[in-house]
RODO-2510 file (C-alpha; in nm, 4 decimals, decimal comma):
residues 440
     n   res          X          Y          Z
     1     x     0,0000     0,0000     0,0000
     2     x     0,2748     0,2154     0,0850
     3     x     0,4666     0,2028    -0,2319
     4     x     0,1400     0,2269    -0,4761
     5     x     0,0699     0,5640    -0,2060
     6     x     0,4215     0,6757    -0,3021
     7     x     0,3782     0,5679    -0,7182
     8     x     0,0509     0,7823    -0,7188
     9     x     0,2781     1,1105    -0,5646
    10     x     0,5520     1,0518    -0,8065
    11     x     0,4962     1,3526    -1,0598
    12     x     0,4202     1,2748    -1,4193
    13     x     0,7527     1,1379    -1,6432
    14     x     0,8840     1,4135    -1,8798
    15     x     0,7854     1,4497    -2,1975
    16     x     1,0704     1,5548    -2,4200
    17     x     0,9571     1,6429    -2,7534
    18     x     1,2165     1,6861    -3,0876
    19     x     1,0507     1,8179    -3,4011
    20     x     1,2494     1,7255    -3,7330
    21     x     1,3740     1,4001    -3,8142
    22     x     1,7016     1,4875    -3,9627
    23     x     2,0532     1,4175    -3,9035
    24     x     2,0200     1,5746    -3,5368
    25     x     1,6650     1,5067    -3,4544
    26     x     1,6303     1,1669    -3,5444
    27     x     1,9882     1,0722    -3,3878
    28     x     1,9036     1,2508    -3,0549
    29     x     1,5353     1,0828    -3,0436
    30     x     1,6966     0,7516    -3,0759
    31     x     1,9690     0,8044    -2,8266
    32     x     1,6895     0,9399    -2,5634
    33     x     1,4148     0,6209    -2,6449
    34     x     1,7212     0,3831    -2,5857
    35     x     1,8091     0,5779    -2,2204
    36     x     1,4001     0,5725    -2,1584
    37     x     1,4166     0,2123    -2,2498
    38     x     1,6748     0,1113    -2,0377
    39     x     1,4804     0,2944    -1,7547
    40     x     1,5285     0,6840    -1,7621
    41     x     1,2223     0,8155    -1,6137
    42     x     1,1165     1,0162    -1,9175
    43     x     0,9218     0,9795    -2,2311
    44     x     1,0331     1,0798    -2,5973
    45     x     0,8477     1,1889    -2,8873
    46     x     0,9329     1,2407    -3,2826
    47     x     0,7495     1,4821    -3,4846
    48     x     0,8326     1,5014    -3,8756
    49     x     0,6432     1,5758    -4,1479
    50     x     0,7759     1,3320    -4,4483
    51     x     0,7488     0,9722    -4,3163
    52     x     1,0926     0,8693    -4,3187
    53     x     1,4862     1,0127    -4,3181
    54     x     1,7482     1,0353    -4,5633
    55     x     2,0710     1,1294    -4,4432
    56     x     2,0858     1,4848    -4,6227
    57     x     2,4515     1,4840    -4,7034
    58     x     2,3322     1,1907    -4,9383
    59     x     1,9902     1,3692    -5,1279
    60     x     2,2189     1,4304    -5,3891
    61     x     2,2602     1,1313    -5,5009
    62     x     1,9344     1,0420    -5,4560
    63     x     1,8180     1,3434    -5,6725
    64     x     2,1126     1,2150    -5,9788
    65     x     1,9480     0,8651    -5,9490
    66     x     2,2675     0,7139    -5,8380
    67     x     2,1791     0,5802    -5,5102
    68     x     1,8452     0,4342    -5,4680
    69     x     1,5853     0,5952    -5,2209
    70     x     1,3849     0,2945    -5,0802
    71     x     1,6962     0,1359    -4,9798
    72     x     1,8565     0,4366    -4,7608
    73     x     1,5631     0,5905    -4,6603
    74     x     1,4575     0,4918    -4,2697
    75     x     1,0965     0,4866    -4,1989
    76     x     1,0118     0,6518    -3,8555
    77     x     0,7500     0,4097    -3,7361
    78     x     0,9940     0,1562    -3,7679
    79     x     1,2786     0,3412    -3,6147
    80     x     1,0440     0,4204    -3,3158
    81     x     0,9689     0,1153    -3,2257
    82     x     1,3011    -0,0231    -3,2587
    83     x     1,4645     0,2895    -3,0706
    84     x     1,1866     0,3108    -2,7828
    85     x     1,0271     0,6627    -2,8915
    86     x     0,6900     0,7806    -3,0290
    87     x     0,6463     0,8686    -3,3487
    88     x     0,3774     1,1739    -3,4795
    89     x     0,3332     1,2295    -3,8246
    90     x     0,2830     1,5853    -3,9543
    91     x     0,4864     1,9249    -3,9719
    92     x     0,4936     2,1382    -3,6675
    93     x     0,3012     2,4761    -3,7285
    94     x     0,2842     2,6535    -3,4565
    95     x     0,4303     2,6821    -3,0680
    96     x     0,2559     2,8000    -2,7478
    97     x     0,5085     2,8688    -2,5085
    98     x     0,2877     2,9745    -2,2403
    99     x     0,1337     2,6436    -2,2273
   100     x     0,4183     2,4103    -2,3220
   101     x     0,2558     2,3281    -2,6704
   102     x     0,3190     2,2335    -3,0143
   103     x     0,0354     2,2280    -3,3074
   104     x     0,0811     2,0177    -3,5772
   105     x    -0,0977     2,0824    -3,9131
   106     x    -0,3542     1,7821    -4,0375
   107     x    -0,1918     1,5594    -4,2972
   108     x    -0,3825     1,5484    -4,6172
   109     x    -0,3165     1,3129    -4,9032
   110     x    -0,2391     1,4978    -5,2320
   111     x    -0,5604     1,4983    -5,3191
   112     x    -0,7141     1,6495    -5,0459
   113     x    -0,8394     1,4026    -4,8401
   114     x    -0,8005     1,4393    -4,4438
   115     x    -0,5509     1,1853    -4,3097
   116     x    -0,5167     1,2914    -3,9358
   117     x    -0,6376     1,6304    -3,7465
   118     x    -0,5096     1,9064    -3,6384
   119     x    -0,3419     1,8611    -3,2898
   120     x    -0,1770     1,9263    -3,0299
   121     x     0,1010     1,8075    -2,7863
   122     x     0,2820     1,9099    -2,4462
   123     x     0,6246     1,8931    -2,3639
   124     x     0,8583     1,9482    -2,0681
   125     x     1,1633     1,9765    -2,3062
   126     x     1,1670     2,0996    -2,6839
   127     x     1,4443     2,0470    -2,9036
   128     x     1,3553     2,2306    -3,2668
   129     x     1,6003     2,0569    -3,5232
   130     x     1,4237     2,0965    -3,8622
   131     x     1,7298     2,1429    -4,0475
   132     x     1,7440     2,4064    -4,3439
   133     x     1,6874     2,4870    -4,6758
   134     x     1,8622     2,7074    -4,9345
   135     x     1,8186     3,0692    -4,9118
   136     x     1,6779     3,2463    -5,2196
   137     x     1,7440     3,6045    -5,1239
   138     x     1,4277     3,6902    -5,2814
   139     x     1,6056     3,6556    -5,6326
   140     x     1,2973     3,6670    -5,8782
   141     x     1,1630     3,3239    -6,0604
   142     x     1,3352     3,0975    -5,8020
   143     x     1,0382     2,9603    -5,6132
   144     x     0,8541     2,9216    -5,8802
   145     x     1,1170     2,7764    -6,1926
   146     x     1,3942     2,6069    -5,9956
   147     x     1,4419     2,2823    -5,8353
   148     x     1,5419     2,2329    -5,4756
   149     x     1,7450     1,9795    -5,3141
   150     x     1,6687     1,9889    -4,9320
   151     x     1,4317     1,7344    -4,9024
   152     x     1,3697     1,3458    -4,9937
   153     x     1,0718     1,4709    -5,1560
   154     x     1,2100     1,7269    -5,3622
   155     x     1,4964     1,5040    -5,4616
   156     x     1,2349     1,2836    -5,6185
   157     x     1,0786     1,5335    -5,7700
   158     x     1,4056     1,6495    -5,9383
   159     x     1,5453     1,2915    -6,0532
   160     x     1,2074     1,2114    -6,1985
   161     x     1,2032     1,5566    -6,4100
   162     x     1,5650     1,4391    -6,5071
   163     x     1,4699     1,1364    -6,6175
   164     x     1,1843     1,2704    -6,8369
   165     x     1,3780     1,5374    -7,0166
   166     x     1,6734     1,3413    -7,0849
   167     x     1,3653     1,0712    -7,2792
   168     x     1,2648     1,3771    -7,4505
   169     x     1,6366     1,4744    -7,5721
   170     x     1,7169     1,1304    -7,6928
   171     x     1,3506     1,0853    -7,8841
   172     x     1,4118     1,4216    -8,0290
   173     x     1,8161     1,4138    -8,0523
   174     x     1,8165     1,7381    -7,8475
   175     x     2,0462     1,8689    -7,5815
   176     x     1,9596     1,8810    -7,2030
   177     x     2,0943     2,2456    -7,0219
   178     x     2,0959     2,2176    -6,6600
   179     x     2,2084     2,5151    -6,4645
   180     x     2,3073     2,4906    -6,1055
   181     x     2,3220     2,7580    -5,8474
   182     x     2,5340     2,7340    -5,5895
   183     x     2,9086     2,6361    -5,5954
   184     x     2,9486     2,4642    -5,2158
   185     x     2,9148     2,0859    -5,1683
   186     x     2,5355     2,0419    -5,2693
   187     x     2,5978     2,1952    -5,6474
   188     x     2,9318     2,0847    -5,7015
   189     x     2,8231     1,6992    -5,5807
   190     x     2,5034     1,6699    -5,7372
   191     x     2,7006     1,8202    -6,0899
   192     x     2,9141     1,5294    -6,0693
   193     x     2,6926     1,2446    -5,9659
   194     x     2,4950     1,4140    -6,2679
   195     x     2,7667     1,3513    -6,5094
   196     x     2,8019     0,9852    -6,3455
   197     x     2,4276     0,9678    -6,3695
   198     x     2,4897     1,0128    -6,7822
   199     x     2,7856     0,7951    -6,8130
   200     x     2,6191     0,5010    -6,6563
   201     x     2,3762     0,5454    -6,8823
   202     x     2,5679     0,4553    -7,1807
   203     x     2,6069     0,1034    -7,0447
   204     x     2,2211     0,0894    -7,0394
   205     x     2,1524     0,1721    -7,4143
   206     x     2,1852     0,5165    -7,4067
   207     x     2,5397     0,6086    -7,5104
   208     x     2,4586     0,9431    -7,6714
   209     x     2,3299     1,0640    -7,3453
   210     x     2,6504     1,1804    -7,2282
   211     x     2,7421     1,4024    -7,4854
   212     x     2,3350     1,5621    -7,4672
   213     x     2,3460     1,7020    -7,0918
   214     x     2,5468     2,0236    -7,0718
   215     x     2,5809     2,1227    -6,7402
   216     x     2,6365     2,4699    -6,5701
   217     x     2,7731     2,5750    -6,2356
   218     x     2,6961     2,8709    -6,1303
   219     x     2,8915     3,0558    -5,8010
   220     x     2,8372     3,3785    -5,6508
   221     x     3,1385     3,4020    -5,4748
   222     x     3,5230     3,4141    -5,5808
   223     x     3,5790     2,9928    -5,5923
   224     x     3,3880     2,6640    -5,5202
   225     x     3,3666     2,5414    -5,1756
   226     x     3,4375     2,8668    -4,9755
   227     x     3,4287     2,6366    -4,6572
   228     x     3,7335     2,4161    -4,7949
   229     x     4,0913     2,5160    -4,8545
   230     x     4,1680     2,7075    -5,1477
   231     x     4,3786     2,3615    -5,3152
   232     x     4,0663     2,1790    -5,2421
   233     x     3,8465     2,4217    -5,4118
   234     x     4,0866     2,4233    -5,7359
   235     x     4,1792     2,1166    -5,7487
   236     x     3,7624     2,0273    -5,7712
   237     x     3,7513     2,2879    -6,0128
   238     x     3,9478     2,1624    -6,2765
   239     x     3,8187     1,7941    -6,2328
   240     x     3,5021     1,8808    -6,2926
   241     x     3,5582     2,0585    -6,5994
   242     x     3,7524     1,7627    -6,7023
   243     x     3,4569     1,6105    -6,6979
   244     x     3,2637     1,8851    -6,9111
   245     x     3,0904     2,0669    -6,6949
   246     x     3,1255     2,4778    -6,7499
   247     x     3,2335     2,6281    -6,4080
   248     x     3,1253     3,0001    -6,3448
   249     x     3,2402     3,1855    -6,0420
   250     x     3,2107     3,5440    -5,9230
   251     x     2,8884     3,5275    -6,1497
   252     x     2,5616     3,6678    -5,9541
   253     x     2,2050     3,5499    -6,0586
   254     x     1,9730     3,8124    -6,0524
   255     x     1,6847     3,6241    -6,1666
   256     x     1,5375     3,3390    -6,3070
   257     x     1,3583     3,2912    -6,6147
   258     x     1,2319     2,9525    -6,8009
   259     x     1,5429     2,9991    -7,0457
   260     x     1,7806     2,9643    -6,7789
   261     x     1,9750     3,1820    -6,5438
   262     x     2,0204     3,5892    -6,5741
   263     x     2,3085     3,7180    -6,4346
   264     x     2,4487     4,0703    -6,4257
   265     x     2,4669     4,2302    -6,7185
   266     x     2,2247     4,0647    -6,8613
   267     x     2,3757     3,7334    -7,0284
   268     x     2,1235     3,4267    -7,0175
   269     x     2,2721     3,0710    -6,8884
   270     x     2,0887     2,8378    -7,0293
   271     x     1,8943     2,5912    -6,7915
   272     x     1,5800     2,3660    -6,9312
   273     x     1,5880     2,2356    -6,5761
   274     x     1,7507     2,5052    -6,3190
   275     x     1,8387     2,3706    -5,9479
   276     x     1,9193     2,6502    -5,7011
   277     x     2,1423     2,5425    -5,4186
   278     x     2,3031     2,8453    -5,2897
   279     x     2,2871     2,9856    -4,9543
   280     x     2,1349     2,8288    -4,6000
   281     x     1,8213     2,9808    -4,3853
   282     x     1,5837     2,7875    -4,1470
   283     x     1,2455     2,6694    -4,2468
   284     x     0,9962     2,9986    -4,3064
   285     x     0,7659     2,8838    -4,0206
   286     x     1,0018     2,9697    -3,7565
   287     x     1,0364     3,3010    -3,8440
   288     x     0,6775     3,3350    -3,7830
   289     x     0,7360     3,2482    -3,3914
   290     x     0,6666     3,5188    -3,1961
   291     x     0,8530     3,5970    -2,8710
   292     x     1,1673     3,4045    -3,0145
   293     x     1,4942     3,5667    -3,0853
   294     x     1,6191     3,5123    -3,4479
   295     x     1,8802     3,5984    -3,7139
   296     x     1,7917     3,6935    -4,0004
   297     x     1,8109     3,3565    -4,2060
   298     x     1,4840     3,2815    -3,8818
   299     x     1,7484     3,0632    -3,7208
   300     x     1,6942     3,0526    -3,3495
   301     x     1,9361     3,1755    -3,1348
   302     x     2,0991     2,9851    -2,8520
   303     x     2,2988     2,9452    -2,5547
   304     x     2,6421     2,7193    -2,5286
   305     x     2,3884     2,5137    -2,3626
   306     x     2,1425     2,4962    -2,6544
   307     x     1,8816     2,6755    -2,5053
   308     x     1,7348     2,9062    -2,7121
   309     x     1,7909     3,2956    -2,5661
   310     x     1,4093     3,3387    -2,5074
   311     x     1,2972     2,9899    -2,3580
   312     x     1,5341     2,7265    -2,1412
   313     x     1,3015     2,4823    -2,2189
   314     x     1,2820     2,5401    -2,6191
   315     x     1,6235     2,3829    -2,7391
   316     x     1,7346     2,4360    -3,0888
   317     x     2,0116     2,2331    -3,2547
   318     x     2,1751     2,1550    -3,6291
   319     x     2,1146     2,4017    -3,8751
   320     x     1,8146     2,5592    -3,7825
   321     x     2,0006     2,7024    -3,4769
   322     x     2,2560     2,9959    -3,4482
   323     x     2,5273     2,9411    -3,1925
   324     x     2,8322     3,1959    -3,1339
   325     x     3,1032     3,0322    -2,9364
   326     x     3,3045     3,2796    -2,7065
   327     x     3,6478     3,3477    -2,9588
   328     x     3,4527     3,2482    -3,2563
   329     x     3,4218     3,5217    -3,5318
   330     x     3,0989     3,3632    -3,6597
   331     x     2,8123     3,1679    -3,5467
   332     x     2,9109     2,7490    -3,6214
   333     x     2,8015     2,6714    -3,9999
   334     x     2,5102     2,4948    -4,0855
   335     x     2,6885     2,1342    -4,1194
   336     x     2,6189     1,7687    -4,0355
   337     x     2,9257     1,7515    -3,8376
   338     x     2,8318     2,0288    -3,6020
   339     x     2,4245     1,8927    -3,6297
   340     x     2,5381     1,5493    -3,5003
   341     x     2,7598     1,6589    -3,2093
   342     x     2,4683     1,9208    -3,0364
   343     x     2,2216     1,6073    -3,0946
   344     x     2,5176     1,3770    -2,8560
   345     x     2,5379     1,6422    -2,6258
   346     x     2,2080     1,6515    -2,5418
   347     x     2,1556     1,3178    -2,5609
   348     x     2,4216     1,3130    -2,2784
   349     x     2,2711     1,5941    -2,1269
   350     x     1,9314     1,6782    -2,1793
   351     x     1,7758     1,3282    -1,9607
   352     x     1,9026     1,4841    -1,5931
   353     x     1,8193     1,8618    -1,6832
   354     x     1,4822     1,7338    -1,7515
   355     x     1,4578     1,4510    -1,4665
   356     x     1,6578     1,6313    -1,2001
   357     x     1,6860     2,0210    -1,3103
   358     x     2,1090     1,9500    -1,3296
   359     x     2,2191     2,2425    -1,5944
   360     x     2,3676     2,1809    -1,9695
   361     x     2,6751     2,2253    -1,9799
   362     x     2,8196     2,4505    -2,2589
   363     x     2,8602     2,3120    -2,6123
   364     x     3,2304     2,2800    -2,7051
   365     x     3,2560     2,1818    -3,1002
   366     x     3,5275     2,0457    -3,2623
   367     x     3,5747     2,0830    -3,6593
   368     x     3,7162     1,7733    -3,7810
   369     x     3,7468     1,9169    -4,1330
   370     x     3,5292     1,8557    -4,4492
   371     x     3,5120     1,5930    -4,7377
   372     x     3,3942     1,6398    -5,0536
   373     x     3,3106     1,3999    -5,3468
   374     x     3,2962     1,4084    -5,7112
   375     x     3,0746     1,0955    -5,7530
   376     x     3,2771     0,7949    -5,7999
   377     x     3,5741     1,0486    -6,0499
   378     x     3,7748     1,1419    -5,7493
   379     x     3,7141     1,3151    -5,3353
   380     x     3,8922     1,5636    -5,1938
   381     x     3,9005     1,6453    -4,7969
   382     x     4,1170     1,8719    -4,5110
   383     x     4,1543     1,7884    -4,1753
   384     x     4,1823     2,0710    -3,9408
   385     x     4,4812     2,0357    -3,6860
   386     x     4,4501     1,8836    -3,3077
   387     x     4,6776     1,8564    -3,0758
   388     x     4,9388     1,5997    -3,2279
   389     x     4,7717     1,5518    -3,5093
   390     x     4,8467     1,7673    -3,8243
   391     x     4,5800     1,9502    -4,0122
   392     x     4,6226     1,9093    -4,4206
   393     x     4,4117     1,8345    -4,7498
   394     x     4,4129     1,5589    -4,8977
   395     x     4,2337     1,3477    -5,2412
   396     x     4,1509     1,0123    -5,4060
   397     x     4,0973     0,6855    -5,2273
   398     x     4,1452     0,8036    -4,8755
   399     x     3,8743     1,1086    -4,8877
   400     x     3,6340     0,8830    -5,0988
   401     x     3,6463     0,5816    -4,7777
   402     x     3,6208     0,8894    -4,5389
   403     x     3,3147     1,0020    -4,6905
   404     x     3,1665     0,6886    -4,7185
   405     x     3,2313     0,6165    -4,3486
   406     x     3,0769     0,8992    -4,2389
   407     x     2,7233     0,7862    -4,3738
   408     x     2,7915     0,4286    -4,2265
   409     x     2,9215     0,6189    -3,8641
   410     x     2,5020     0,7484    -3,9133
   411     x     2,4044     0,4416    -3,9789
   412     x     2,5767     0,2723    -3,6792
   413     x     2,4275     0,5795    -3,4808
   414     x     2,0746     0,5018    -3,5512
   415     x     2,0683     0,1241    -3,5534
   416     x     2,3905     0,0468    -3,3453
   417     x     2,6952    -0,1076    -3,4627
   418     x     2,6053    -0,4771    -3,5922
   419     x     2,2697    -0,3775    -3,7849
   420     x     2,4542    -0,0790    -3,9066
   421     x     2,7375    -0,3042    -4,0254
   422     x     2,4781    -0,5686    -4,1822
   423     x     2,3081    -0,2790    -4,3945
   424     x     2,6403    -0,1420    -4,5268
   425     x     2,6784    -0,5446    -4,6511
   426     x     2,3819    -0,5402    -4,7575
   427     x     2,4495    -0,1951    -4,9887
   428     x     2,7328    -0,3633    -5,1297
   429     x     2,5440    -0,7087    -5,2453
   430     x     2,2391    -0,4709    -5,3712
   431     x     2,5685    -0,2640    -5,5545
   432     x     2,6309    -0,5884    -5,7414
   433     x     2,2397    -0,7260    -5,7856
   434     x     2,0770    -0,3660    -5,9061
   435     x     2,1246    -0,1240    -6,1781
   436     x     2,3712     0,1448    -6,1031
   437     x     2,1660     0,4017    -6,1983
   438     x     1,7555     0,4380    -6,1247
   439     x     1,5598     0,3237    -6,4463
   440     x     1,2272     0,2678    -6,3222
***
């Protein structure tokens, strides 16, 4: 009697609540369901609206057709139940901070029916981590002629446009301009799994394809990869114009037509199909939430303990969140490497300031370096120094098994390290029993 008089005292289990199932959010919700599993007196709950994660660094691919989406993807349901969270489908659209609140919108098929209400959840803890998307800087014609990349959705949507306008060029011997905006990782990878895309190709019956798709990169700024080394930018440079595609820096767009790209001065680059993948803000929607301090790219602004400014219990992390670390000239970029270290230091963290009121402890980062890769042509990375070990760039083999590590290091996160090892076997008997390249 005494114990079920002490169970009914106990105060309700936290409910800690991440919103956006990306590289951060859905690492950090499976961290937390494990530690509620094993016992952690607290609850966890997932809210996204697409139905399953891609790791972003890899949409690329997935928009060239060179990696195949129903085989990376990770469905939430099933990653809920396997990691010991709750799963709600839907996109967050508004928060009540005087209640402890979120409002998801009703899901709605795409042709209008109603799928599940409007509703509403509580939390103890919220941790936003809904990524971000490229920035447009209002430039005219974007939202309404160019492709994105920032999504699984929208990488679909792009790969299937490919696929139908490179049918129409071969039907009608024609050639296929794409123009793409934005010279850091996202454009200059998805131009060379592009030109992989059309090589491949030519092993499938379609050797002319190749020599059809002319493809344009398009940079604001004074070289590629402004976040790389200036040898790493070059030398990526000049292999992908060895493999044809026309490199244009210090070039601004100043809008966007159906023809292709303007730029100053007036000169039109071509582009039948136009991808812009220049600059990084957070979703719209969060610039919408009142109360909440904000840059202007509506990233929330934090503590070193990830607390945003306006709320300690509203958390931000990854790149919808703007963090200035004492000596740092510049708030930490908007990069999977700094997205999956916030999401383990609140997973470390977050359970006993919830639980027990303990504070966060500041965020330290640590900047590994950068990779880079051209497809399957070449890879070029730097690795900043620490300690004993040297800092330094380096290409080929090496930066192409770092890259691919990281994604399997993701993997391992998620789905710990024997399943994790078991997919990336699985990848490489799937490399040898598929197509190469989607045909479907």
């Amino acid at each position: 009697m005494t114990q079920s008089l002490q169970e009914e005292q106990m105060p309700p289990a936290p409910h800690i609540v991440v919103v956006g199932g990306g590289v951060a959010g859905l690492e950090l919700a499976s961290a937390l369901g494990r530690q509620a599993r094993r016992g952690g007196r607290f609850s966890v709950t997932l809210v996204d609206a697409e139905s399953s994660h891609i790791w972003k660094p890899m949409l690329h691919t997935i928009a060239a057709g060179t990696r195949d989406v129903h085989q990376q993807q990770v469905a939430y349901a099933a990653q809920a139940q396997r990691a010991g969270f709750a799963f709600q489908p839907g996109a967050m659209s508004a928060l009540h901070a005087s209640t402890r609140e979120i409002e998801i919108a009703p899901l709605v098929t795409p042709d209008g029916r109603l799928i599940v209400k409007r509703r509403r959840i509580g939390y103890d803890a919220l941790v936003i981590a809904v990524g971000s998307e490229a920035n447009d800087f209002g430039t005219p014609g974007v939202r309404a002629l160019c492709y994105r990349i920032d999504s699984r959705r929208e990488a679909e949507r792009f790969n299937l446009e490919v696929r139908i306008r490179l049918l129409q060029c071969l039907a009608e011997s024609t050639e296929l301009p794409i123009a793409i905006v934005g010279g850091g990782a996202t454009g200059v990878e998805l131009a060379a799994e592009l030109v992989q895309m059309a090589q491949e190709a030519g092993t499938y019956g379609a050797p002319a394809l190749a020599s059809r798709m002319r493809i344009t990169l398009v940079e604001s700024g004074p070289r590629l990869l402004a976040a790389f080394p200036e040898a790493v930018a070059e030398g990526a440079r000049r292999r992908l114009e060895s493999l044809g595609v026309r490199v244009r820096v210090g070039e601004r767009v100043t809008s966007v037509t159906e023809d292709g790209l303007v730029l100053v001065g007036g000169e039109t680059v071509p582009g039948a199909i136009r991808v812009w993948a220049a600059g990084v803000k957070a979703p719209d929607f969060l610039g919408r939430f009142d109360g909440f301090e904000k840059n202007a790219n509506h990233q929330l602004r934090v503590t070193p303990s990830l607390q945003t400014v306006s709320d300690p219990a509203v958390f931000a992390i990854g790149d919808c969140a703007s963090l200035q670390l004492p000596g740092m000239a510049r708030a930490l970029p908007a990069t999977a490497q700094v997205a999956h270290q916030q999401a383990l230091h609140l997973a470390r963290h977050l359970p006993a300031w919830s639980t027990q009121g303990i504070a966060i402890p500041a965020f330290g980062y640590r900047n590994a370096g950068g990779l880079v890769s051209l497809a399957r042509f070449d890879a070029y990375g730097h690795l900043e120094q620490h300690g004993l070990i040297a800092g330094g760039s380096f290409r080929g083999w090496a930066a192409q098994a770092g890259h691919a590590l990281l994604y399997r290091a993701h993997q391992s996160r998620l789905h710990g390290f024997w399943i994790g090892g078991l997919m990336w076997l699985v990848d490489r008997i799937n490399g040898r029993l598929r197509p190469r390249i989607r045909l479907d």
